[in-house]
C-alpha positions in Angstrom: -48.9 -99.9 -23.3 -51.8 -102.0 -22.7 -52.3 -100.9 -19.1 -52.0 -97.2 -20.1 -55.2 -98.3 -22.8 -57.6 -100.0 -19.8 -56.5 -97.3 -17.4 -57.6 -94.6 -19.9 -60.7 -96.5 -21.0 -61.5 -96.9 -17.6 -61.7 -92.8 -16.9 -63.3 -92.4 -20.3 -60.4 -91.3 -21.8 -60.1 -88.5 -19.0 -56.0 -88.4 -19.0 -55.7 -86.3 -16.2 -58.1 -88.7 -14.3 -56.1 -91.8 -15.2 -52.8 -90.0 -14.4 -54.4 -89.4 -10.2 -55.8 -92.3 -10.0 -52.6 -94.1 -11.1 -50.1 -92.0 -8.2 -52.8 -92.9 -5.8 -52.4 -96.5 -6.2 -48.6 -96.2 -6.1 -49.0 -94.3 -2.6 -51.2 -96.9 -1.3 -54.2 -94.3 -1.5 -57.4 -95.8 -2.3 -58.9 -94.0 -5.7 -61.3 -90.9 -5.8 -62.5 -91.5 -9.2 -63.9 -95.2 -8.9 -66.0 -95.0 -5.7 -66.7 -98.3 -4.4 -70.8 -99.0 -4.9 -72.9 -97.4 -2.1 -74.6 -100.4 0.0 -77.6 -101.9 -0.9 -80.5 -101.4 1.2 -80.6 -104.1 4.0 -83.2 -105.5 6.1 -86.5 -104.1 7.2 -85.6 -100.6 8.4 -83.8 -99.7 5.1 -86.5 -100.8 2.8 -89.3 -99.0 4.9 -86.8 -96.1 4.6 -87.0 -96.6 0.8 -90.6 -97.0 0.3 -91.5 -93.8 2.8 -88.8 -91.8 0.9 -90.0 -92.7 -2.5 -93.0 -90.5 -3.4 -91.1 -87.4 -2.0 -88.1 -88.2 -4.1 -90.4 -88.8 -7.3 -92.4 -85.4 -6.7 -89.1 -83.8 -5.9 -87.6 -84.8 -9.3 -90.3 -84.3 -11.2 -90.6 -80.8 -10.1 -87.0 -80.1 -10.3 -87.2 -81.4 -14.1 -90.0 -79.5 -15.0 -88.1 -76.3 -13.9 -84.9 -77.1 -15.9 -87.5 -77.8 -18.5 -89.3 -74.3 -18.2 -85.5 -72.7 -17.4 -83.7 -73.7 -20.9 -86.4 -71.6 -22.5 -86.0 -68.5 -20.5 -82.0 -68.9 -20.6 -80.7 -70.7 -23.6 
């Protein structure tokens, strides 16, 4: 009972989730609902990547927000 409790907690409650997850551990496949971490950014090339990247990913977001924004008054 206890493992059916953290394997449910650990979907948020999502049965159906928990119920996958659990037949792709018994077949030896790894589990679509906990991805493992992405990779953090290493060495030189992936922080210049980062800080290049940055300001286009800020104005992108910041646009994109502004237009869900504008968007939830047009289109309750």
């Amino acid at each position: 009972m206890e493992q059916c409790r953290l394997a449910l907690e650990q979907h948020n409650w999502n049965m159906e989730a928990a119920v996958q997850d659990r037949l792709n551990e018994q077949e030896g496949v790894p589990s679509v609902f906990n991805p493992p971490p992405a990779r953090p950014l290493q060495g030189l090339l992936g922080w210049g990547y980062y800080l290049i990247m940055l300001p286009f990913r800020f104005t992108y977001y910041t646009i994109l927000d502004i237009f869900r924004f504008a968007l939830r008054f047009i289109r309750p």
